[in-house]
C-alpha positions in Angstrom: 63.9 98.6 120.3 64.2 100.7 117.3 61.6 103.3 116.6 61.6 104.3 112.8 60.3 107.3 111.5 58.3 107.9 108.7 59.4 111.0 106.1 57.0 113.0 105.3 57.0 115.3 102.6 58.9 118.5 103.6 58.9 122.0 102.8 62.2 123.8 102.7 62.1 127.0 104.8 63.8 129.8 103.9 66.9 129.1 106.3 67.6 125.7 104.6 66.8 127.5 100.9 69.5 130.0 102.0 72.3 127.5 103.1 71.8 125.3 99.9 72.1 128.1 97.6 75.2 129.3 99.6 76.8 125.6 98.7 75.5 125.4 95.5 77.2 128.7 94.8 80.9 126.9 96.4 80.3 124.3 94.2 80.0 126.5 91.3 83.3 128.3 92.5 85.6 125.7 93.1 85.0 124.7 89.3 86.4 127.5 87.7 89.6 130.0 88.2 87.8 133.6 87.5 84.9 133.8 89.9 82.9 136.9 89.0 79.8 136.9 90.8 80.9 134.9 94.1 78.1 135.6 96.6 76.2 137.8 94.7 74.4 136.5 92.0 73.9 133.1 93.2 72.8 133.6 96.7 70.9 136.9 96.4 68.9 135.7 93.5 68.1 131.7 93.9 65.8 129.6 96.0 66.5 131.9 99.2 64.0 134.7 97.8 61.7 132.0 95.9 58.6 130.6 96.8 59.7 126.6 96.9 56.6 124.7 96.4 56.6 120.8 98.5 59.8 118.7 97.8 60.5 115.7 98.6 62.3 114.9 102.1 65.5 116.3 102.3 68.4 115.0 105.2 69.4 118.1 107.2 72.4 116.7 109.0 74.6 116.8 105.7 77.2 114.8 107.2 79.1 114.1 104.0 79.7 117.9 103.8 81.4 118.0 106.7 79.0 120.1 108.5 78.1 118.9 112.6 74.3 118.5 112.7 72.6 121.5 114.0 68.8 123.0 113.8 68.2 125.4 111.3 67.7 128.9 112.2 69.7 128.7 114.9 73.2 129.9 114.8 75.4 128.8 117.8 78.6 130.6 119.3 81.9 129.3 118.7 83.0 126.7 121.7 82.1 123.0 122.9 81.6 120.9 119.6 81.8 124.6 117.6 86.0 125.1 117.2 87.5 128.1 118.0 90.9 127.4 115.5 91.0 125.8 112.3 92.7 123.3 111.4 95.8 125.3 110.7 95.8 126.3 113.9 94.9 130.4 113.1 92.1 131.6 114.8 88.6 131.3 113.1 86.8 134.9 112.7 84.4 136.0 115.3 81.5 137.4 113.4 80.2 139.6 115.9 83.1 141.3 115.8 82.5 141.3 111.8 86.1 139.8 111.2 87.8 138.8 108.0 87.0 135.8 106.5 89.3 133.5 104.0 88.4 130.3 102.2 90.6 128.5 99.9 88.3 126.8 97.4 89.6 123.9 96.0 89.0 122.0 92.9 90.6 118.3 92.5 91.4 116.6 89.2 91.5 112.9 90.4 91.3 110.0 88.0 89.8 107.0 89.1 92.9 105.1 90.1 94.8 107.7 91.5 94.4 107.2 95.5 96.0 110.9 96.4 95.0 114.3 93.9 96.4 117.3 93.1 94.6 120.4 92.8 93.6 121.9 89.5 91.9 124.8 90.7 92.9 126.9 93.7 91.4 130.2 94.4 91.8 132.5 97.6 88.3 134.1 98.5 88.5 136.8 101.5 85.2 138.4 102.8 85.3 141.5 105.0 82.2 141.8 106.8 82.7 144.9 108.0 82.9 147.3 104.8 80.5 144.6 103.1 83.1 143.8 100.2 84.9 140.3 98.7 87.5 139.4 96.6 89.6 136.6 95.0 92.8 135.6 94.0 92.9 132.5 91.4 95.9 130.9 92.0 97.8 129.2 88.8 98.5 125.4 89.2 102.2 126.0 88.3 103.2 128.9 90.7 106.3 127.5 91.7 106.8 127.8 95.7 107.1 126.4 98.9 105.0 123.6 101.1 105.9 123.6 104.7 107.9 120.9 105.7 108.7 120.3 101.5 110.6 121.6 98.7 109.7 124.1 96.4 107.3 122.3 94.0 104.0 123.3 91.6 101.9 124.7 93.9 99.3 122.6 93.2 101.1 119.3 94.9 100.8 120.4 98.1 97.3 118.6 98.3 99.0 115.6 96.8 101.5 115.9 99.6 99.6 116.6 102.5 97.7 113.3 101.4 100.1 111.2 100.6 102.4 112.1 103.8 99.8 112.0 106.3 100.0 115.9 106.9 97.7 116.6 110.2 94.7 117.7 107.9 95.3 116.2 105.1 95.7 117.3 101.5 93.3 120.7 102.3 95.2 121.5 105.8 98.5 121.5 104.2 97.7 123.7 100.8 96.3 125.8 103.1 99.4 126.4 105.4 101.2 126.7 101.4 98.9 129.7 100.8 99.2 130.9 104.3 103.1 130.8 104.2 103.2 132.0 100.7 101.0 134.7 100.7 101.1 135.6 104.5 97.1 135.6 105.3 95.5 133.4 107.4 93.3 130.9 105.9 90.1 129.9 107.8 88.7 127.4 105.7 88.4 125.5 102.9 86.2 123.8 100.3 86.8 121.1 98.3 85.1 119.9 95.0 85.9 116.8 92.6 84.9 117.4 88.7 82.8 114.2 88.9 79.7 116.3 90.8 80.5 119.5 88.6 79.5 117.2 85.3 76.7 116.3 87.4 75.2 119.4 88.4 75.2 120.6 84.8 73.7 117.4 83.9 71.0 118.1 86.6 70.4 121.5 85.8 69.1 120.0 82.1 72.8 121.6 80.9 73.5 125.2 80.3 73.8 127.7 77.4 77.2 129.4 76.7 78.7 132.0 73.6 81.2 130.5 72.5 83.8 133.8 71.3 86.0 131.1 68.8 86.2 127.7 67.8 88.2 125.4 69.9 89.8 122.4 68.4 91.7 120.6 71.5 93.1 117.1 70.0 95.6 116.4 73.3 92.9 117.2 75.9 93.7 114.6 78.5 90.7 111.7 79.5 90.7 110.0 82.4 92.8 106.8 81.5 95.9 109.2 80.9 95.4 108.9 77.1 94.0 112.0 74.4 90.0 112.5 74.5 89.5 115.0 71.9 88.0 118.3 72.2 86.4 120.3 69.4 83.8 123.0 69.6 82.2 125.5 67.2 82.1 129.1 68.1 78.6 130.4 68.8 75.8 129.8 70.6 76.4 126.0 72.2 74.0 124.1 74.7 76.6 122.2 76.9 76.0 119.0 78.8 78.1 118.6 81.6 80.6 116.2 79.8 81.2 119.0 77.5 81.2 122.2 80.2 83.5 120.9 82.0 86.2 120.2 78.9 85.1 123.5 77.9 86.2 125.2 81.4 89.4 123.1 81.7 90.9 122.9 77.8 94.2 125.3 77.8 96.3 123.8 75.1 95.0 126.2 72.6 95.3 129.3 74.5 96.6 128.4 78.1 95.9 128.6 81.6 94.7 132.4 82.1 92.6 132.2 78.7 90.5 129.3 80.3 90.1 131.0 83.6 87.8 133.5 81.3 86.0 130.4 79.7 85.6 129.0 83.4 84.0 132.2 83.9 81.4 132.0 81.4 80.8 128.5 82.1 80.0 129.8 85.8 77.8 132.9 84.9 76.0 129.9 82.4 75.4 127.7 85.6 73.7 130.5 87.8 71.6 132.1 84.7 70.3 128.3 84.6 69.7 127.7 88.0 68.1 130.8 89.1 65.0 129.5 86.6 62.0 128.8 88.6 61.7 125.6 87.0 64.9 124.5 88.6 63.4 124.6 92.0 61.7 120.7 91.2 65.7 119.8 91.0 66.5 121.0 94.5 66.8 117.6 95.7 68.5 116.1 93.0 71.1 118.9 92.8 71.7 118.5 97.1 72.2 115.2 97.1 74.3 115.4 94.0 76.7 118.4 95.8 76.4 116.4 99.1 78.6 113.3 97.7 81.4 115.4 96.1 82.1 118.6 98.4 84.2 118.4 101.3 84.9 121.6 103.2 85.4 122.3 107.3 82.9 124.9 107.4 80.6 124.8 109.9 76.6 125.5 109.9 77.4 128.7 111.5 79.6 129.5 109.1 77.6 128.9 106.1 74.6 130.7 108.1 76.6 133.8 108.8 77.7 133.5 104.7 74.8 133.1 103.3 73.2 136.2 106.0 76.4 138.4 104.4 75.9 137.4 100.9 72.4 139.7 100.7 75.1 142.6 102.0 77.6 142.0 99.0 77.1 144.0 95.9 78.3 142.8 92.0 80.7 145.9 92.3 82.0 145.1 95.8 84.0 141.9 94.9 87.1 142.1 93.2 88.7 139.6 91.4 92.1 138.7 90.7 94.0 136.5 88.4 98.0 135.7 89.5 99.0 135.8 85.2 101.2 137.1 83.1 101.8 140.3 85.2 102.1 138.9 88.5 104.6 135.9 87.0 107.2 135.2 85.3 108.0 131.3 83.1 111.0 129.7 84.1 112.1 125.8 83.5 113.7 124.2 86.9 116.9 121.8 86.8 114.9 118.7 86.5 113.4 120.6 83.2 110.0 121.2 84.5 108.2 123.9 82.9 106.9 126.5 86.2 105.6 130.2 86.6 107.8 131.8 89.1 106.0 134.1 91.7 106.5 138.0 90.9 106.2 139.0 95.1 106.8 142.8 94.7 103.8 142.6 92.0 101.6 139.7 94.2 102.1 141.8 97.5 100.6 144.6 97.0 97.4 143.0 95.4 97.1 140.8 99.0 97.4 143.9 101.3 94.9 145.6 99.3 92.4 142.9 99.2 93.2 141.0 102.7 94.4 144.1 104.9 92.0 144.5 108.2 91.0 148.0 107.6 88.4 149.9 109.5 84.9 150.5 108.6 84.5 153.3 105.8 83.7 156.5 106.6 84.0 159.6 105.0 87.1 162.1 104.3 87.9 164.9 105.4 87.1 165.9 102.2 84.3 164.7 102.2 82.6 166.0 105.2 83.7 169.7 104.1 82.0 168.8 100.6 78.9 167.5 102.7 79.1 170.8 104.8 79.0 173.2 102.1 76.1 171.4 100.0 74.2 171.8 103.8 75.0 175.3 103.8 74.0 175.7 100.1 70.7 173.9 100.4 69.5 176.2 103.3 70.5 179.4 101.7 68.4 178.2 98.6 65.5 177.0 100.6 65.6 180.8 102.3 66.0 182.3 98.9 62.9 180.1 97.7 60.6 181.2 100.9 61.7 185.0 100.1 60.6 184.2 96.6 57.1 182.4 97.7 56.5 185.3 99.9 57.0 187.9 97.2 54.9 186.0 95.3 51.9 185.9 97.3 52.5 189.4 98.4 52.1 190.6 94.6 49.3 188.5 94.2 47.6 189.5 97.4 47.9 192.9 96.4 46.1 192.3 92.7 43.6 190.4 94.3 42.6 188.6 91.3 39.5 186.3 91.8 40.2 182.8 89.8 37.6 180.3 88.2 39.0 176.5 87.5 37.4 174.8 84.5 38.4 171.1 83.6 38.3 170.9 79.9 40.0 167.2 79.7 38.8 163.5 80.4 40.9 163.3 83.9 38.3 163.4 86.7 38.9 165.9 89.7 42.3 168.0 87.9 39.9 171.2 88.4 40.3 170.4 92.0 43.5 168.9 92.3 44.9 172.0 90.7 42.7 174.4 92.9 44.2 173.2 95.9 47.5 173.4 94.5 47.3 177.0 93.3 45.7 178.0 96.8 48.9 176.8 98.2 51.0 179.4 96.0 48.5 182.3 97.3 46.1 182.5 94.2 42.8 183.3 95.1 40.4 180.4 93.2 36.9 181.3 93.9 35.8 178.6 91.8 36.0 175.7 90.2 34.1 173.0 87.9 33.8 171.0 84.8 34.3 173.0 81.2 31.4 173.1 78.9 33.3 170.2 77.2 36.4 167.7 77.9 38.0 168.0 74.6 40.0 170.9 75.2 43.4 170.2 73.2 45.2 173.0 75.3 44.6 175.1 78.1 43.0 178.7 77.4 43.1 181.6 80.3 40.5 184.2 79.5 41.5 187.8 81.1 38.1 190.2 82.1 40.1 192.4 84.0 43.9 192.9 83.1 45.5 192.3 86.5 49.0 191.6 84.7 51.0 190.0 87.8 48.3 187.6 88.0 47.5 186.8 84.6 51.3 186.3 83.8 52.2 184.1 86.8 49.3 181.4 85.5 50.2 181.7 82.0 54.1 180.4 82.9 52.1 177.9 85.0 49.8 176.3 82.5 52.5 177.0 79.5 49.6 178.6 77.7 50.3 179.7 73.9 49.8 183.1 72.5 46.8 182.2 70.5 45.3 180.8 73.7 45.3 184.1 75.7 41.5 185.7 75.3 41.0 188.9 76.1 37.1 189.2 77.3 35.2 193.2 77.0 32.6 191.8 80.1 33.8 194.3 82.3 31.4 193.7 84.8 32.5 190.3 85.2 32.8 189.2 88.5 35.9 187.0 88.5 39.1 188.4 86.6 40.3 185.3 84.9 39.0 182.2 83.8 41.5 179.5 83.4 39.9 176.5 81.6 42.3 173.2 81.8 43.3 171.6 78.1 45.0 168.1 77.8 48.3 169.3 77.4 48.6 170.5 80.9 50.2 168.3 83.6 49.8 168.6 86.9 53.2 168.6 88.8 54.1 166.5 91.4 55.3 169.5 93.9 55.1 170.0 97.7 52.3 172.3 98.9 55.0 174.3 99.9 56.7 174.3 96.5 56.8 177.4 94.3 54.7 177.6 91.5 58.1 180.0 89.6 61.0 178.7 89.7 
């Protein structure tokens, strides 16, 4: 017998907000070549740190992602149905032991007949837990180089090939072992977007806003039945659909390959700025299922988990990203005639030690530490010189023995006694203190009965008291020696008790 189960209406927790947004963000990076914001933006800012109000019923398992069902909030260890190896056979990082982690993101241009694709977007991403920092190398379609097991071709047919040839893995497992064997760093995973849900999304997301820097007037830009679908666009301020993002990301015949990886970048920044809206978050549901029919990646949930986790830990300015253009290639035309970009390796390998090196956690220089050491040294002597100084104070002050009243002469409630405690603090000897005989004091006025000098000077630095403000008094039977009446233009400041009043 079959038991079916009613779906209620759910309401996403914070774990499930987190791993869509950290999806949602792949999707937006496999789409474009210059990836600027990676986890940052995205994932710090959308539906993981929003309240979501009741959506619709929303399937957890995502099996057309490629993810094994598993409950939320719960992240597994590695072993049994978890793998231990990719499916290049290298290791996949232990994140307790806050190893490196690299995802080749790839975006496929396939037209409706085709049966296998090339890529048209391939992009390196490498995450080091440890020292809390990412980058990304955009790989060009036409680096020329070899596929294991094939001859040097485009790189971008090595997911034709792996395809078409029945490559353990497929298309993604062999452009992976390219990159791995080309670049020398293992690759973990991968990801795997069609342009079909990019248009989508945008159309989801009500389309996005985007500056465009110049007019763009595209008449070859290829359509989908191998034939010319015009492009043209103004320059200014543009509200793309996603028909019209994504020509906008992918047109190159005007200014090529590494001028569109800018565009793509725009088109990417465009796509976050709209979805981070609070009015998106109605669309969640739309926009999953719309990213669960066209990605395809091996990552597992406790890999998206851990991702999304490190994503809050990633700063703007810790992710570094790198194009493979003019400087790190060279053109050159093959025997068959084929127009390529040869690989520059002695200008490409420093750029992937630097960004995919396992180094060890940061810590300071020798340098450093001595800087640190001298500051500490520098602070206590100045914190003994300032006690030496407070002492002297209230010595000099003890020995006047100058008996203060407190007036408040302004509209702010309780300064008379705010500032009486404060001045007690410093050693002045306030005997007094009350409300003015009015609040409209502009400025503050000391009146003097008795000429104790040390006194009388330390307050008028305090209370910046003008010239003209100074009174001397002939009551010389007073019995207080100054009277310090508080005008508007004096400010309390936000010192320590301990804090001298001279500095």
């Amino acid at each position: 017998m079959t038991t079916q189960i009613k779906k209620q209406p759910y309401q996403i927790p914070t774990s499930v907000a987190r791993l869509f947004s950290i999806l949602f963000t792949i999707i937006f990076l496999v789409s474009g070549a210059y990836l600027g914001h990676l986890f940052y933006a995205t994932v710090k800012e959308t539906v993981a740190n929003a309240e979501v109000p009741s959506l619709p019923y929303i399937d957890l398992t995502l099996p057309s992602l490629g993810v094994k069902s598993a409950t939320i909030g719960i992240i597994p260890q590695r072993g049994g149905e978890i793998p231990i190896t990719g499916i290049t056979g290298v290791p996949l990082p232990d994140y307790e032991k806050k190893e490196r982690v690299n995802i080749l993101l790839l975006g496929i241009d396939k037209r409706p007949d085709e049966k296998y694709a090339r890529t048209d977007t391939m992009i390196l991403v490498t995450i080091d837990p440890e020292n809390k920092t990412a980058g990304m190398v955009s790989i060009p379609r036409d680096l020329w180089v070899e596929a294991p097991g094939f001859r040097e071709s485009r790189i971008n047919t090595a997911h034709f090939l792996g395809d078409k040839y029945d490559y353990p893995g497929g298309g993604p497992a062999l452009a992976m072992q390219t990159v791995q064997y080309n670049f020398g760093v293992p690759v973990h995973f991968y990801v795997k977007a069609d342009f079909d849900g990019f248009r989508k999304i945008v159309d989801t997301l009500g389309g996005i806003d985007v500056d465009v820097p110049h007019t763009i007037d595209d008449p070859t830009f290829p359509s989908m039945d191998y034939a010319y679908d015009p492009f043209y666009i103004e320059a200014g301020r543009q509200q793309l659909d996603g028909n019209i993002a994504l020509k906008y990301a992918r047109t190159r015949h005007v200014d090529g390959d590494f001028a569109r990886a800018y565009r793509q970048q725009q088109v990417l920044v465009a796509i976050k700025d709209k979805a981070l809206q609070l009015n998106m978050l109605p669309k969640i549901p739309d926009l999953w299922m719309t990213m669960a029919g066209t990605v395809e990646t091996d990552l597992q949930l406790i890999d998206i988990l851990e991702l999304a986790n490190l994503a809050d830990e990633i700063g703007e300015d810790q992710v570094e990203a790198v194009i493979l253009g003019d400087e790190y290639t060279v053109d050159y035309v093959t025997e068959g005639g084929a127009q390529v970009l040869l690989p520059l390796r002695e200008k490409i390998q420093p750029v992937i030690d630097r960004m995919f090196a396992e180094v060890e956690a940061k810590g300071p220089s020798q340098a450093e530490i001595i800087a640190a050491q001298a500051a500490a040294v520098a602070k206590e002597e100045e914190a003994r010189a300032r006690e030496q100084q407070r002492a002297e104070l209230k010595s000099q002050l003890t020995a006047e023995g100058a008996k203060i009243i407190i007036q408040n002469g302004t509209e702010s409630d309780g300064l008379d006694a705010e500032t009486t405690l404060f001045l007690k603090e410093q050693g002045f000897d306030v005997v007094q203190f009350s409300p003015a005989d009015t609040r409209n004091y502009p400025h503050t006025v000391i009146v003097d009965y008795s000429g104790k000098e040390y006194t009388l000077g330390t307050l008028v630095n305090f209370f910046n008291v003008a010239p003209e403000n100074i009174r001397r008094s002939s009551n010389l039977k007073s019995e207080v020696d100054i009277r310090v009446i508080i005008g508007a233009d004096f400010e309390l400041p936000e010192m320590k008790p301990q804090s001298l009043l001279l500095q």
